[in-house]
C-alpha angles and dihedrals in degrees: 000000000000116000127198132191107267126229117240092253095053089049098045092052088046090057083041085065109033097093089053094050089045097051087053090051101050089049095056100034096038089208122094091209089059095042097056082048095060097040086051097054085045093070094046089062096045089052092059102036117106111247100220093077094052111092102165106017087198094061091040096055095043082056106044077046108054086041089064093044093052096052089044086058088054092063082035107077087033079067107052103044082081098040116139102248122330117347111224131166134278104260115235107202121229103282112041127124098219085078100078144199109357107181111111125038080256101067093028082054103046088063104054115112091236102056080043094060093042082047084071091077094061121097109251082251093051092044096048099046080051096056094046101052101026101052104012104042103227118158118248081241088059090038091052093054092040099046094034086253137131113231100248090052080048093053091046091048094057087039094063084036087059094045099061096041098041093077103047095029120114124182114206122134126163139196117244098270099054093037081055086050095053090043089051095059089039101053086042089055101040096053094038088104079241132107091194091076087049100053094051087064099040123089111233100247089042111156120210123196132167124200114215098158083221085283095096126026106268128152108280087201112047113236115248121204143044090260098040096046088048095058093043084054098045083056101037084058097041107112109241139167091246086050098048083043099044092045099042086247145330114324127244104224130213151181125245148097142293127169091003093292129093112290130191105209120205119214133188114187102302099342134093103225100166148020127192122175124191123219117211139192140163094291095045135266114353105173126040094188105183125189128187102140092126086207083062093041095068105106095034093053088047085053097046097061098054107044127076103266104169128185118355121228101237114016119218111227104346108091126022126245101291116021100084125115127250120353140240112245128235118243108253123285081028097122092246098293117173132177117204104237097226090049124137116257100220095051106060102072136024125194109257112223107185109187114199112219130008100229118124100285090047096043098047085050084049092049109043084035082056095050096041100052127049127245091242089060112041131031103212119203126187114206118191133144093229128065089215135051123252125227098215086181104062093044098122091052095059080047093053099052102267120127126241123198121234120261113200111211090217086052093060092042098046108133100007099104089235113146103230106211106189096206151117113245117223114165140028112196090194089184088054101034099226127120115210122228140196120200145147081297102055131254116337133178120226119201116210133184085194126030123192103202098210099139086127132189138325131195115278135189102213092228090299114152127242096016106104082060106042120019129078122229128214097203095094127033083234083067100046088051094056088047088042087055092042100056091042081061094051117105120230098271093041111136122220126192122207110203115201131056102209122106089284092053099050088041093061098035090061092040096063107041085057091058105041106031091167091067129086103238120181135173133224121200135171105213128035108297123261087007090145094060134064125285085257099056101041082061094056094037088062097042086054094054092049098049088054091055095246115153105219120216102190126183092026123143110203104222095174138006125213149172097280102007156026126234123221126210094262083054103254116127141221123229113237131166085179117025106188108196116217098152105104139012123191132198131249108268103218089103092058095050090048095064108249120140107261136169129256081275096049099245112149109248111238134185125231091285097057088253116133118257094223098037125037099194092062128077122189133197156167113022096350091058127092100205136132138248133224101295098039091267117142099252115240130247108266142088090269083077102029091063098055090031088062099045092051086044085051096046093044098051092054088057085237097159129327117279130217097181165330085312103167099154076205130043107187140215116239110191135131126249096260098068099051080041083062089045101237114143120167105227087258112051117102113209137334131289097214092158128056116289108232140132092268116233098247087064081066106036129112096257083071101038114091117240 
């Protein structure tokens, strides 16, 4: 291309035009960088055009202009198929002058994000012959010769435009005041730490998307739904460390335009670092569009330096919570909520982390969760029906006679900034993310932005009759003491038959025979026994047993329990004074009724980062997790997987670093002392466990806790 100097004139008529071309391009390349790119080339073109051919330079340069813009969509949507999450415009802040006419609902219309974005769906000639017509007014009989069109095949053209934006279209546009006013209630609703507020201004089929470019974490999936955008919202305006580090520091927020619509602007220091317009209609808000892709952000932040701001709404790191001056008001039905309009922004929201169940796998989340956040960002709450922890594991030794110290639960968690809730949980509402709780106070309701699942097992009896009467289970320490009772009652000579040959099962069974050598003390296993440890093992275990005095009854399926015996599957019994089940365990079903995917056990299906299947925002571990272990395998019932379970939960849910996996570099071994006492050992346990086996308090002590 050849270029030549331009006369004034040329180049006068050229800037004359330049608003006007850049308003075309923005419309049908939806992006302000490319825009400027095409306008620009544009010019180069008209610089080297003879003039002689150009009759009407406004007509040439709308065509030479559209041309390039329909070719640049082209490479466009080749682009973004592989574009990193959801693809949204370039905002154009209030003022500029790229946005074009605005004087009939049309042209207002044409320039919304969120017609931009539906625009995407048009084919380049469709959208071209829109945005024409629509926001610029030219006649199908100008469009035709611009586009290489006839004007019926112009008209045809806008009418299936129009089609396919009609349904989804929605024209609302605002001055600055009242686009201040509906960022106001907005901003009041979204940081009240309530998703009530939100959903009051939010139309029911609202659609939220952010745009990260892959640069800065952002959805990949836009979030579809007044309840579900409301709780997206209440935690994408929550303050948090990653946050504060990803963005430089905490944003100033204010009020203003973009696209024609309502727009929140985030500001650190000198830099845009966000834009988010809302879309309204008659029902309320029906689009929440963020962008915080800074290659995206190029033209606004130009803008934004150079225009008259004032005051922001919220200010990132000035004032503290609470000294501001007057506040914002929350939109009606809201329950009152303000926001002073100088606040900190960190401090108006933590995350709110609620664990179920304070066994091994939940307390060892509650305790790594507490050292890795910090106390200003999440809010961390323990639920369990107990006040003291219980050893699972040692059971059998509380059965058996032995005494356990106490183990508050508020002991282990001293310092540590966790919330004890001493309750039993009896509902998850999952849509609505509460649990509710029953305690010495009556019923509650706890809200969570994040939930850890760890409520566990209890004993079951597999439909076996006669076992919820007389037998005595090992799964609560309710039920050890009333075993404990039971064999202090039994009569040298009394038999007792331990049904279940897994690790809890042996371990009682050796247990008591230990402690009560003048009782007659037999297993019944349905299986060989041992057949889940090494050979070697298997044989010690069985000289162990022998030398004990315990009659082993191996491959013996229990088929009823009853008041002096038990009853095999040939029909012979067993005679039993005491029968202690150990042959099943099942997990709560709250899970189940809440609506997570679970499995035919109902244990809630995670991923490789403890994190349900069905529901993002709940993590399950321990015995009500479905999860594998290192070599794909479904991971057992016990502590030996609880523990490492709840560490990767808590890891996972901080966002610490991606997991791929179950990744414990250590699985370990929980047993009691009497069972490595008998010599048994699986092939591939490591060493061990001879004291009990719980989260030690230091884990949880404020040396390891961040101030």
């Amino acid at each position: 291309m050849t270029t030549q100097p331009l006369r004034q004139g040329d180049l006068d008529a050229f800037e004359a035009f330049r608003p006007r071309l850049e308003a075309i391009a923005y419309r049908l390349l939806g992006s302000a960088a490319e825009a400027e790119d095409a306008v620009q080339e544009t010019f180069l073109r008209w610089q080297s055009a003879e003039r002689a051919q150009v009759r009407v330079p406004e007509a040439w340069l709308t065509r030479v202009l559209t041309n390039l813009c329909l070719t640049q969509l082209g490479s466009a949507r080749a682009r973004r198929e592989v574009y990193v999450g959801q693809w949204l415009p370039e905002p154009v802040l209030g003022g500029d002058p790229m946005l074009g006419p605005a004087d009939t609902a049309e042209q207002r219309d044409s320039v919304s994000t969120a017609v931009l974005l539906l625009m995407e769906r048009l084919t380049p000639t469709e959208r071209a012959v829109y945005v024409l017509r629509e926001a610029f007014a030219y006649s199908h009989a100008e469009i035709a010769e611009l586009l290489d069109l006839t004007e019926a095949g112009s008209q045809q053209l806008l009418h299936r435009a129009r089609q396919h934006l009609a349904a989804e279209r929605t024209r609302a546009t605002v001055d600055p005041a009242a686009a201040r006013t509906v960022v106001e209630e907005f901003l009041a609703a979204a940081t009240s730490g309530r998703v009530e507020p939100l959903v009051r201004l939010l139309a029911g089929d609202v659609v939220g998307v952010g745009d990260g470019g892959g640069t800065v974490p952002a959805r990949v999936t836009p979030v579809l739904g007044a309840a579900a955008v409301a709780r997206f919202l209440r935690g994408l305006f929550r303050p948090a460390a990653a946050k504060r580090a990803a963005l430089g520091g905490s944003p100033d927020l204010y009020a203003w335009t973009a696209n024609g619509l309502p727009a929140l602007v985030a500001v650190v220091g000198d830099r845009l670092v966000g834009v988010m317009t809302l879309e309204a209609g008659a029902d309320g808000i029906t689009a929440v569009l963020s962008q915080v892709n800074p290659d995206k952000l190029g033209r606004a932040a130009r803008q934004w330096a150079a225009a008259d701001h004032g005051e922001p709404l919220v200010r990132g790191g000035d004032a503290r919570h609470g000294r501001g001056v007057s506040g914002i008001a929350a939109p009606s039905g809201s329950g009152g909520t303000n926001i002073p309009r100088h606040s900190r922004s960190e401090d108006l929201m933590k995350h709110r982390i609620v664990i179920l169940g304070a066994g091994y796998a939940g307390l060892s989340a509650a305790g790594r969760v507490a050292r890795r956040l910090h106390r200003d960002d999440a809010s961390i709450t323990l639920v369990n029906a107990d006040p003291d922890f219980v050893e699972r594991v040692r059971l059998h030794q509380l059965a058996a006679g032995q005494d356990l110290p106490a183990r508050p639960l508020s002991d282990l968690l001293a310092g540590t900034g966790v919330v004890l809730r001493v309750a039993r949980v009896t509902a998850i509402d999952a849509d609505r993310r509460t649990v509710t709780v029953t305690g010495a106070d009556g019923a509650d309701e706890l809200p969570y932005d994040t939930l850890v699942h760890a409520l566990g097992s209890a004993s079951t009896d597999h439909d076996v009759p006669g076992v919820a009467e007389h037998a005595h289970e090992l799964a609560s320490r309710a039920g050890a003491l009333r075993l404990r009772q039971r064999l202090a009652d039994l009569a040298p000579g009394g038999r007792v038959v331990v049904v279940g040959g897994g690790l809890t099962g042996i371990e009682a069974v050796t247990e008591i025979a230990e402690a009560r050598g003048d009782l007659d003390v037999a297993l019944a296993v349905r299986g060989g026994l041992g057949d889940w440890l090494s050979p070697a093992g298997q044989r010690h275990l069985r000289r162990v047993l022998a030398r004990l005095g315990v009659t082993v009854h191996e491959r013996t399926g229990v088929t009823a329990v009853r008041a002096t015996e038990v009853v095999t599957g040939g029909g012979a019994t067993i005679p039993a004074d005491v029968t202690v089940w150990t042959a099943g365990f099942a997990v709560n079903p709250l899970a189940a009724a809440a609506g997570l995917e679970v499995t035919a056990q109902g244990r809630v299906v995670v991923d490789g980062t403890m994190r349900s299947v069905s529901h993002p925002d709940v993590y399950a571990v321990g015995d009500a997790a479905q999860a594998e272990g290192p070599l794909g395998n479904p991971l057992r019932m016990s502590c030996a997987s609880g523990i490492p379970m709840g560490w990767q939960a808590a890891d996972s849910s901080r966002r610490a670093s991606p997991a791929a996996g179950c990744r414990a570099r250590r699985w370990p071994t929980c047993t009691s002392a009497s069972a490595w006492v008998a010599g048994t050992r699986s092939s591939s346990s490591s060493r061990p466990t001879t004291r009990p086996v719980v989260p030690p308090p230091a884990a949880l002590s404020r040396r390891g806790t961040r101030r």
